[in-house]
One Martini backbone bead per residue (centre of mass of N, CA, C, O) as a GRO file, in nm:
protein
  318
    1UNK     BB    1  19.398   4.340  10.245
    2UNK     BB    2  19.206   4.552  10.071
    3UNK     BB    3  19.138   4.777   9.839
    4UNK     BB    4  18.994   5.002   9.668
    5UNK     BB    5  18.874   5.115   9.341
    6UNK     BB    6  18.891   5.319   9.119
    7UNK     BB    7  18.719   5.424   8.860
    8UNK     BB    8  18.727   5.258   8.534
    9UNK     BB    9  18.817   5.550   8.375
   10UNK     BB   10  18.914   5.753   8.128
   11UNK     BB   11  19.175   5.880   7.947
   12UNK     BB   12  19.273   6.170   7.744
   13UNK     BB   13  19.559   6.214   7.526
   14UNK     BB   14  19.637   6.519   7.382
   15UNK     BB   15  20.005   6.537   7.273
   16UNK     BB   16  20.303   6.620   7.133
   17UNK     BB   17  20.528   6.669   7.352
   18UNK     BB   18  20.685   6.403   7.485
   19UNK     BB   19  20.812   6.508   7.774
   20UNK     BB   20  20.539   6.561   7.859
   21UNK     BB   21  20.358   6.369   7.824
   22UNK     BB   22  20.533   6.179   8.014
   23UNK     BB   23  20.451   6.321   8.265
   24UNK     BB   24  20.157   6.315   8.257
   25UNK     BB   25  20.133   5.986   8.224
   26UNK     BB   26  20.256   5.971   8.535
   27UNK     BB   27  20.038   6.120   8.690
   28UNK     BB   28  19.789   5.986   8.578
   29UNK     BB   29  19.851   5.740   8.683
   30UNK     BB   30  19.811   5.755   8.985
   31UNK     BB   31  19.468   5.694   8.911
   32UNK     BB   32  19.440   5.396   8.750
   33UNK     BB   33  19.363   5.441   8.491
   34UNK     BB   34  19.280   5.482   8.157
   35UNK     BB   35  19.518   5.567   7.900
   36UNK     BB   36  19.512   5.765   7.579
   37UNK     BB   37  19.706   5.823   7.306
   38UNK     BB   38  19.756   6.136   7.147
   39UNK     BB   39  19.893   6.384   6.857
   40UNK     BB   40  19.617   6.443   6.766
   41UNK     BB   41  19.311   6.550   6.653
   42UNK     BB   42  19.223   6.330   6.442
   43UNK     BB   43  19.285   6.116   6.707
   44UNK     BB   44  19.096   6.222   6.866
   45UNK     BB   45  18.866   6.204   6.693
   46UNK     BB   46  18.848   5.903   6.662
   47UNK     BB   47  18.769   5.841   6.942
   48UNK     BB   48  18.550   5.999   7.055
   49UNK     BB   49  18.365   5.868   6.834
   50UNK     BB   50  18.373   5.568   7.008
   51UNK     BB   51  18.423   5.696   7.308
   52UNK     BB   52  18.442   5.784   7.676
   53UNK     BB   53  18.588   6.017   7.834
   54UNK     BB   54  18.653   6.146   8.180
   55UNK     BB   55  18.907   6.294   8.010
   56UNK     BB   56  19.081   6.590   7.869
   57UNK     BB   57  19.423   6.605   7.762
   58UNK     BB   58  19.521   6.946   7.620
   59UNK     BB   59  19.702   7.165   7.407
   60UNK     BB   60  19.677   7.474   7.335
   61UNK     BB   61  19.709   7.458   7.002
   62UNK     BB   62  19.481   7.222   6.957
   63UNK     BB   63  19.250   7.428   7.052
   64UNK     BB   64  19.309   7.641   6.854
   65UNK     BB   65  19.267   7.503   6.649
   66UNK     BB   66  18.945   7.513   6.454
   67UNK     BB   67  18.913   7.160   6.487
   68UNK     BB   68  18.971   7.148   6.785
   69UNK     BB   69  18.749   7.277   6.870
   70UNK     BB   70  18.513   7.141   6.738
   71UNK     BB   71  18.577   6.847   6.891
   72UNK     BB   72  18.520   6.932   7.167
   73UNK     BB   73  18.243   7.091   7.148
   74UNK     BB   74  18.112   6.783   7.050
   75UNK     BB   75  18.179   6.728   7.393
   76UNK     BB   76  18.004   6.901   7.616
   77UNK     BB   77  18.036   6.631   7.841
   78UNK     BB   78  18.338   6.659   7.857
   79UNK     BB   79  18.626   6.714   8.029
   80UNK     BB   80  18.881   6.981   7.996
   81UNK     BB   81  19.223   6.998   8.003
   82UNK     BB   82  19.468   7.241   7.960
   83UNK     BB   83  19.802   7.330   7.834
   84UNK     BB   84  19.980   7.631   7.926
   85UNK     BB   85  20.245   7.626   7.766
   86UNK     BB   86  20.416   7.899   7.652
   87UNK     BB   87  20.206   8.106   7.626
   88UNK     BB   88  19.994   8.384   7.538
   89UNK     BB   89  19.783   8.560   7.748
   90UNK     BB   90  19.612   8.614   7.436
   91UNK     BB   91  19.469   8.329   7.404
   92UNK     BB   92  19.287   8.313   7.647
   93UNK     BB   93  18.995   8.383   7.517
   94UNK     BB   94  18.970   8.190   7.290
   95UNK     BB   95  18.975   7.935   7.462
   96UNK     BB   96  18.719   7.990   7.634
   97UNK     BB   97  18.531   7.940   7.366
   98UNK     BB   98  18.516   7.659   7.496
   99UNK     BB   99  18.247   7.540   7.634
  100UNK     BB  100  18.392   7.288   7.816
  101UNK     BB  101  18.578   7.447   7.970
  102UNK     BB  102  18.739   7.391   8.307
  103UNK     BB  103  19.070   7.319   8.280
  104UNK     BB  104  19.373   7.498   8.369
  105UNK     BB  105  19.761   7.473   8.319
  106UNK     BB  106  19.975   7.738   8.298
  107UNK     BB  107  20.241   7.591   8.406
  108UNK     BB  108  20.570   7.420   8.391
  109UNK     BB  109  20.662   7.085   8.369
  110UNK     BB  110  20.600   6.999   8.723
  111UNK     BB  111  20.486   7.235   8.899
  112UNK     BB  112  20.153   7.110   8.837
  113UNK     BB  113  20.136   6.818   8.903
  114UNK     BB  114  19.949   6.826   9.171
  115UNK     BB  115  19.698   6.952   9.011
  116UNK     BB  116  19.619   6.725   8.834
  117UNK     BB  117  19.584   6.507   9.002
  118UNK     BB  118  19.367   6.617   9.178
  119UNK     BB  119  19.152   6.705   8.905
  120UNK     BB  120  19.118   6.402   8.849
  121UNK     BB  121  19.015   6.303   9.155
  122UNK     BB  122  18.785   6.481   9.187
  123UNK     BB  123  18.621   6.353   8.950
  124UNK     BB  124  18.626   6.056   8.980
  125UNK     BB  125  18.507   6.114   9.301
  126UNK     BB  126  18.351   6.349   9.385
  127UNK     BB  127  18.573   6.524   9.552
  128UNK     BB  128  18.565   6.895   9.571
  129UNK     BB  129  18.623   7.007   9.877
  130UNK     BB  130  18.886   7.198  10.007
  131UNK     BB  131  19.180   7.300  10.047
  132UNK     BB  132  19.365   7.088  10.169
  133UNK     BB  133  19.384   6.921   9.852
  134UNK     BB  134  19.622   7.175   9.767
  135UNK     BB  135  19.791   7.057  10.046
  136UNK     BB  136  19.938   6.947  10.326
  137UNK     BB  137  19.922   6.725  10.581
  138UNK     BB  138  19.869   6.923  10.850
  139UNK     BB  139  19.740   7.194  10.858
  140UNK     BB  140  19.668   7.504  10.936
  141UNK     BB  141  19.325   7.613  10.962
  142UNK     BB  142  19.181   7.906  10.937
  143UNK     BB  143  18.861   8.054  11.090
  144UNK     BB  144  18.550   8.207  10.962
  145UNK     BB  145  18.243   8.373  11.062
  146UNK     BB  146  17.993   8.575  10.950
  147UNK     BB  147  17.751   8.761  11.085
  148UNK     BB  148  17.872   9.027  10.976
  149UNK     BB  149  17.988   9.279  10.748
  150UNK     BB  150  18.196   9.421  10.935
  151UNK     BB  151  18.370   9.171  10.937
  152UNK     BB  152  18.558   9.167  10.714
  153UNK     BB  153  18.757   9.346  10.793
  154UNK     BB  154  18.853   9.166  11.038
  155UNK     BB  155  18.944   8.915  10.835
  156UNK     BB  156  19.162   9.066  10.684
  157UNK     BB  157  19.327   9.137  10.902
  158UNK     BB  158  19.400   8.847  11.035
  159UNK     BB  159  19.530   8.761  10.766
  160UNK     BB  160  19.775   8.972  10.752
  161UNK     BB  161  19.884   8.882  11.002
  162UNK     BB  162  19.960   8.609  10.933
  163UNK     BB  163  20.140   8.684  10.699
  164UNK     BB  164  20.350   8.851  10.858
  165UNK     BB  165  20.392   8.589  11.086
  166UNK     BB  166  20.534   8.397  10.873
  167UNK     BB  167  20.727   8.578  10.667
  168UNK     BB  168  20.611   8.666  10.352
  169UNK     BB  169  20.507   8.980  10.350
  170UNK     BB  170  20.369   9.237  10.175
  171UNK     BB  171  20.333   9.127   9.891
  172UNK     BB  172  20.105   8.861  10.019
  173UNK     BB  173  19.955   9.021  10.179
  174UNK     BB  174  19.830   9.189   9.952
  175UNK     BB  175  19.720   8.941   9.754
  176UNK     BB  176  19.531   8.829  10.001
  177UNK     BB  177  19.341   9.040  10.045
  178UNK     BB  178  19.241   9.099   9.827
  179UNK     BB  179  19.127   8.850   9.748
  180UNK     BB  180  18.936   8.834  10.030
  181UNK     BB  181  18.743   9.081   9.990
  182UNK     BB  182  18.637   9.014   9.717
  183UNK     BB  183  18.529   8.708   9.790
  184UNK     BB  184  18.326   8.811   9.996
  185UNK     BB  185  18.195   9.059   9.880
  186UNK     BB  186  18.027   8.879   9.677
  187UNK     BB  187  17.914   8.701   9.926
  188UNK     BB  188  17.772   8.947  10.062
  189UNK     BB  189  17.623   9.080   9.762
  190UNK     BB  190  17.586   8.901   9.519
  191UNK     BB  191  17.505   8.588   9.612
  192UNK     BB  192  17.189   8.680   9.697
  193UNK     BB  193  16.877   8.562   9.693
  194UNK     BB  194  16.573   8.537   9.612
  195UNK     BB  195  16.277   8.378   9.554
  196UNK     BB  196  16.270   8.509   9.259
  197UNK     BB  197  16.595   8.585   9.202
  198UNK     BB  198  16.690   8.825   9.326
  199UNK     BB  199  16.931   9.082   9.394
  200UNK     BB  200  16.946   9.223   9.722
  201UNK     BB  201  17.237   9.355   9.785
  202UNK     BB  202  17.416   9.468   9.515
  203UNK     BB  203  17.281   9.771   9.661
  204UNK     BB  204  17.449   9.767   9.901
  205UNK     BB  205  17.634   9.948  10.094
  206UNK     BB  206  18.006   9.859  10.141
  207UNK     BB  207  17.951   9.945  10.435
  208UNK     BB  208  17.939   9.821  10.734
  209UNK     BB  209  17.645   9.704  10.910
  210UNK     BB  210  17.525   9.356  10.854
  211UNK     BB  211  17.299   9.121  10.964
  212UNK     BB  212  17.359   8.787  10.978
  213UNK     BB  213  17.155   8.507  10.824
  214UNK     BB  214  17.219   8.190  10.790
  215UNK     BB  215  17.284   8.202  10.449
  216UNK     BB  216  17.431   8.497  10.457
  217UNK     BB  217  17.684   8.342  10.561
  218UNK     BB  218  18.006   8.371  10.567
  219UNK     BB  219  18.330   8.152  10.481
  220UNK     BB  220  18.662   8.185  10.607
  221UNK     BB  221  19.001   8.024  10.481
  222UNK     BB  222  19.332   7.959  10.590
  223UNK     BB  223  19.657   7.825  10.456
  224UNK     BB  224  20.007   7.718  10.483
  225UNK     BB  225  20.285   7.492  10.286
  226UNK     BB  226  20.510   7.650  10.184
  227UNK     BB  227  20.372   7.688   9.869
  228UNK     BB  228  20.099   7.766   9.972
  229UNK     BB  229  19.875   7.981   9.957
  230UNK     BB  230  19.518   7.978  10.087
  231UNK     BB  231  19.204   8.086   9.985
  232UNK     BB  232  18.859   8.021  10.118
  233UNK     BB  233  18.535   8.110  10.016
  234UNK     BB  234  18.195   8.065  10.147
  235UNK     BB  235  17.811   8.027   9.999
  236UNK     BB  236  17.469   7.943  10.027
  237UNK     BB  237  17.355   8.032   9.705
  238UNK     BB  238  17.477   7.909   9.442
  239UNK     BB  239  17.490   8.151   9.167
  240UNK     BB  240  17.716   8.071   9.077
  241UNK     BB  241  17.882   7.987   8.728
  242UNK     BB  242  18.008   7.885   8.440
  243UNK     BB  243  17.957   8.100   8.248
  244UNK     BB  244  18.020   8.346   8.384
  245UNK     BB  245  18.285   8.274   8.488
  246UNK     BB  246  18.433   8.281   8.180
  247UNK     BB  247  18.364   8.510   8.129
  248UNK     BB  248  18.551   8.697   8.326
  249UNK     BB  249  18.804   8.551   8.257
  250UNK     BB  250  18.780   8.653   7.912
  251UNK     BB  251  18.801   8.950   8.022
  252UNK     BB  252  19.078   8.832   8.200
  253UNK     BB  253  19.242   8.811   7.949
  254UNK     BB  254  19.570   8.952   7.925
  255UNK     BB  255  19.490   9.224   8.084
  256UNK     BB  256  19.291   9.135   8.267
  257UNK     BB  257  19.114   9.389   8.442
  258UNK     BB  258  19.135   9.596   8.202
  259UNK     BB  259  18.899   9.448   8.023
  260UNK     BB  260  18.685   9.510   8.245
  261UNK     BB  261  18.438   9.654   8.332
  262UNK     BB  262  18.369   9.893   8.548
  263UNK     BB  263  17.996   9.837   8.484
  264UNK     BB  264  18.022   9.581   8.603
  265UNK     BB  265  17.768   9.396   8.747
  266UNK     BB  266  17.887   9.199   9.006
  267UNK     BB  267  18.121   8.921   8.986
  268UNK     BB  268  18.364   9.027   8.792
  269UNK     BB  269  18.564   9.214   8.914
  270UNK     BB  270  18.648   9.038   9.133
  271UNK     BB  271  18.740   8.804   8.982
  272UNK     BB  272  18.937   8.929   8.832
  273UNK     BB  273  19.136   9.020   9.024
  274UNK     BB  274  19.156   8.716   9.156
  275UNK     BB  275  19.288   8.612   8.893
  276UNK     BB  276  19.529   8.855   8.878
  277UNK     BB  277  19.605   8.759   9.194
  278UNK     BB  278  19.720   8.491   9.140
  279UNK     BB  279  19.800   8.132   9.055
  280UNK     BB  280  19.490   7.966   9.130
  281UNK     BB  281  19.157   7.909   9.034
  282UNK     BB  282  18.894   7.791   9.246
  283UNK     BB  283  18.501   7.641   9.167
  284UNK     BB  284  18.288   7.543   9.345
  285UNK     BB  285  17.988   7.375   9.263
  286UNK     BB  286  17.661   7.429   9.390
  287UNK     BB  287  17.324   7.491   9.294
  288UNK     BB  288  17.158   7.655   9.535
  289UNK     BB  289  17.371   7.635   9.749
  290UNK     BB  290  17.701   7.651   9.685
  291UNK     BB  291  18.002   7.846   9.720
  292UNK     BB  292  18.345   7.762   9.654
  293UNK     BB  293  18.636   7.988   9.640
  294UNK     BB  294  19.031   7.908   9.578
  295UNK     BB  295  19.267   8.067   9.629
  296UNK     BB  296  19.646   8.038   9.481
  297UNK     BB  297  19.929   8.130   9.647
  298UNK     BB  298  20.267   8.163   9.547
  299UNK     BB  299  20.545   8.172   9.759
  300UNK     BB  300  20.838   8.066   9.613
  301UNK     BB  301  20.821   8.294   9.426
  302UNK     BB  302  20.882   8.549   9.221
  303UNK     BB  303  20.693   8.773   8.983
  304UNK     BB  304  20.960   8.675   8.787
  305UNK     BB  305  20.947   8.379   8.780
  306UNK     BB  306  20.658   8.370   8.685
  307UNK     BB  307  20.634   8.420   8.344
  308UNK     BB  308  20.364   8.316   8.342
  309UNK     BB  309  20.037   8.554   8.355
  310UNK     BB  310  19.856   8.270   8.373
  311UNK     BB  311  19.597   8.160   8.545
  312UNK     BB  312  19.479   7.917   8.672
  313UNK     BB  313  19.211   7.673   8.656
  314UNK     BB  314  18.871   7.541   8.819
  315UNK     BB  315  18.576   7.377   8.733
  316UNK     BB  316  18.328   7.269   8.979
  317UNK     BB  317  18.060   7.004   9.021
  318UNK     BB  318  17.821   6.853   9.205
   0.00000   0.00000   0.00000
């Protein structure tokens, strides 16, 4: 009995950090591609040069360096994943202008092995749906399909009870709610356009009853494998973009929501809020088709435990 081979597809790392190195090196191993290492940016620009690797991973210091923006930028079709460990929350607005960054993940190696391995084979396999993804296998997934806008307020409340029902508490609870709220809401009313194009629910009273049709309809799902708390909205209009995510992200990175205009129209407000309360916040899209986005709250730790105040992130493209 033979298996198939994963795509050989290259890696490149550059990272200076040895210990790290050695750890990444172990993690994207499991995905049987070739990886190539470096650790400085001249070395990365010199591959760069001659290769075309499928996946860039680098240190947020060599990222900020204005030479390794340089270079990074000027591969703008290679998916790049930064490591900010130990970094400060206020360096992440500059790393967002790196305009082809889409995954980054800021908790100290090895809590977030998990995740690298995950965004790896997400890209290599080009299969990038679904939180179970990100849970260990045979979580029970509940799920609720949004018939009426009025629905949102039943499906938060039964988040709130399952979540007290598992015994994570209150502070998990309102986490929970509030992300899923956040997240119903855009896809109830930012999310819709018409034939024209323009977003025609945006300014609907966001509140009460609003029979949903079709592609209106709106599906939350969420699980839990003691390790995360996974809460998944999902709308059928994919009009969010990738360039809009980074902007609201870089205007709630250091201050989170604080940095985001009150007077901001559509879903900017909504992602910062949902980006500064979790703490892995995921981007599923397929353009003019659907949008998944997967906020994961970590139950293990308490939120002084978890010192890095930046939220990992992943923005994927199918």
């Amino acid at each position: 009995m033979t298996t198939p081979d994963l795509p050989k597809r290259r890696i490149l790392v550059a990272l200076r950090d040895k210990k790290t190195l050695r750890t990444v090196h172990r993690i994207l191993g499991g995905t049987f591609c070739p990886i190539d290492i470096v650790s400085t940016i001249a070395e990365a620009e010199a591959r760069l040069a001659t290769e075309h690797p499928y996946l860039v991973v680098v240190d947020h210091e060599l990222v900020l360096h204005e030479h390794g923006r340089k270079v990074l930028t000027s591969r703008a079709h290679t998916p790049c994943l930064v490591l900010m460990q130990d970094a400060e929350p206020t360096e992440l607005g500059e790393m967002l202008g790196v305009d082809h960054l889409s995954y980054l993940l800021a908790n100290p190696m090895p809590l977030l092995a998990e995740e690298m391995s995950i965004t790896a084979l997400k890209l290599i396999r080009g299969e990038i749906w679904g939180l179970e993804k990100y849970l260990a296998w045979g979580v029970e997934v509940r799920t609720m399909d949004l018939t009426d806008a009025a629905e949102r307020t039943v499906a938060v409340q039964a988040l709130d009870a399952d979540v007290h029902a598992a015994g994570f508490g209150a502070r998990v609870a309102a986490q929970a709610t509030l992300i899923a709220d956040e997240l119903i809401s855009n896809a109830l009313y930012n999310a819709p356009v018409d034939a024209s194009g323009q977003r025609y629910a945006a300014d609907i009273v966001r509140h009460g009853t609003r029979p949903l049709s079709g592609r209106e309809q709106v599906k939350l799902r969420y699980a839990c494998d003691a390790r995360y708390l996974a809460i998944e909205v999902t709308d059928m209009f994919g009009t969010l973009d990738r360039s809009m995510i980074l902007r609201c992200l870089a205007k709630a990175g250091g201050h989170m929501i604080q940095n985001v205009s009150m007077n901001t129209r559509g879903a900017g407000i909504g992602i910062a809020t949902v980006y500064g309360t979790c703490n892995h916040l995921v981007f599923n899209l397929e353009p003019g088709v659907r949008t998944e986005v997967i906020a994961l709250i970590d139950v293990r730790f308490r939120p002084a435990e978890l010192s890095n105040a930046v939220c990992s992130f992943g923005v994927f493209a199918a």
